[in-house]
C-alpha positions, 0 to 999 in steps of 0.5 A: 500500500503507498503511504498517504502524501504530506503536504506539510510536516514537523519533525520533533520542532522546538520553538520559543521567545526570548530563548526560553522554549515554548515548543518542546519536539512537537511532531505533527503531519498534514495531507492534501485537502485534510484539515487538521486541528490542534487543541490544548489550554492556554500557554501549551503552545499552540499559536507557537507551533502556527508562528514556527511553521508561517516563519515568524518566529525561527524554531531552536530544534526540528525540522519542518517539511513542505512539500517535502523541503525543509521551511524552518530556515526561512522568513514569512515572506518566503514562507508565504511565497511558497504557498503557506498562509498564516490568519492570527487571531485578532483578523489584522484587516485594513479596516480604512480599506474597502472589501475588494482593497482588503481581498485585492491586497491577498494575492500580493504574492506572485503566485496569485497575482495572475488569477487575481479576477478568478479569485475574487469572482470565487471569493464572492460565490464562497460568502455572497456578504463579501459581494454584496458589501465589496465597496464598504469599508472593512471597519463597517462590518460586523465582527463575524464579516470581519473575520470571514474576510480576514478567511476571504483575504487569505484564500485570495494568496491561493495557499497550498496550506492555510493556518488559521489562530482561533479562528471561533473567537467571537463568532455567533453559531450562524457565522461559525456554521457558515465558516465551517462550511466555507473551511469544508468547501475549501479543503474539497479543492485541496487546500490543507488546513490547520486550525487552532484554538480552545473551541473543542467541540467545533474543531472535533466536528470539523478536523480529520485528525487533531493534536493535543498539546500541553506544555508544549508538547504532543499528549495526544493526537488522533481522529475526533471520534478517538479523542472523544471516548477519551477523559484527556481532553476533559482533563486538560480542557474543560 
C-alpha cells in the first residue's frame, strides 16, 4: 500500500521567545485537502507551533517539511511565497480599506497575482456578504464579516496550506456554521488546513485528525471520534 502524501510536516520542532522554549519536539503531519486541528489550554503552545511553521518566529530544534523541503530556515515572506498562509487571531484587516482593497491586497504574492479576477469572482460565490458589501469599508462590518474576510483575504494568496489562530473567537453559531462550511468547501479543492484554538467541540466536528498539546508538547493526537471516548481532553480542557 503507498503511504498517504504530506503536504506539510514537523519533525520533533522546538520553538520559543526570548530563548526560553515554548515548543518542546512537537511532531505533527498534514495531507492534501485534510484539515487538521490542534487543541490544548492556554500557554501549551499552540499559536507557537502556527508562528514556527508561517516563519515568524525561527524554531531552536526540528525540522519542518513542505512539500517535502525543509521551511524552518526561512522568513514569512518566503514562507508565504511558497504557498503557506498564516490568519492570527485578532483578523489584522485594513479596516480604512474597502472589501475588494482588503481581498485585492491577498494575492500580493506572485503566485496569485495572475488569477487575481478568478479569485475574487470565487471569493464572492464562497460568502455572497463579501459581494454584496465589496465597496464598504472593512471597519463597517460586523465582527463575524470581519473575520470571514480576514478567511476571504487569505484564500485570495491561493495557499497550498492555510493556518488559521482561533479562528471561533467571537463568532455567533450562524457565522461559525457558515465558516465551517466555507473551511469544508475549501479543503474539497485541496487546500490543507490547520486550525487552532480552545473551541473543542467545533474543531472535533470539523478536523480529520487533531493534536493535543500541553506544555508544549504532543499528549495526544488522533481522529475526533478517538479523542472523544477519551477523559484527556476533559482533563486538560474543560
Amino acid at each position: 500500500m503507498r503511504p498517504e502524501p504530506v503536504i506539510l510536516e514537523g519533525r520533533q520542532v522546538s520553538a520559543g521567545y526570548y530563548g526560553q522554549v515554548v515548543l518542546q519536539e512537537v511532531s505533527f503531519t498534514a495531507g492534501p485537502g485534510e484539515i487538521v486541528g490542534v487543541l490544548g489550554p492556554n500557554g501549551a503552545g499552540k499559536t507557537t507551533l502556527l508562528k514556527a511553521v508561517a516563519g515568524l518566529i525561527r524554531p531552536v530544534g526540528g525540522r519542518i517539511l513542505l512539500r517535502g523541503e525543509e521551511i524552518q530556515h526561512l522568513g514569512p515572506a518566503e514562507v508565504a511565497r511558497r504557498g503557506l498562509v498564516y490568519i492570527p487571531e485578532g483578523r489584522h484587516l485594513f479596516l480604512d480599506l474597502t472589501v475588494a482593497e482588503n481581498l485585492r491586497i491577498g494575492a500580493h504574492v506572485p503566485r496569485a497575482r495572475a488569477y487575481l479576477n478568478r479569485s475574487l469572482g470565487v471569493i464572492y460565490r464562497l460568502f455572497p456578504v463579501l459581494g454584496q458589501r465589496q465597496h464598504a469599508q472593512a471597519r463597517e462590518l460586523s465582527g463575524g464579516q470581519q473575520q470571514i474576510l480576514a478567511l476571504a483575504r487569505g484564500l485570495m494568496a491561493r495557499p497550498v496550506v492555510l493556518l488559521l489562530d482561533d479562528p471561533f473567537a467571537g463568532l455567533g453559531r450562524g457565522v461559525a456554521d457558515q465558516f465551517c462550511r466555507a473551511l469544508r468547501s475549501i479543503c474539497a479543492e485541496g487546500t490543507t488546513i490547520i486550525v487552532a484554538g480552545q473551541h473543542v467541540n467545533r474543531i472535533l466536528d470539523l478536523a480529520n485528525r487533531v493534536y493535543v498539546l500541553n506544555a508544549g508538547r504532543v499528549v495526544v493526537a488522533g481522529p475526533p471520534a478517538e479523542l472523544r471516548t477519551g477523559d484527556i481532553l476533559a482533563r486538560l480542557l474543560f
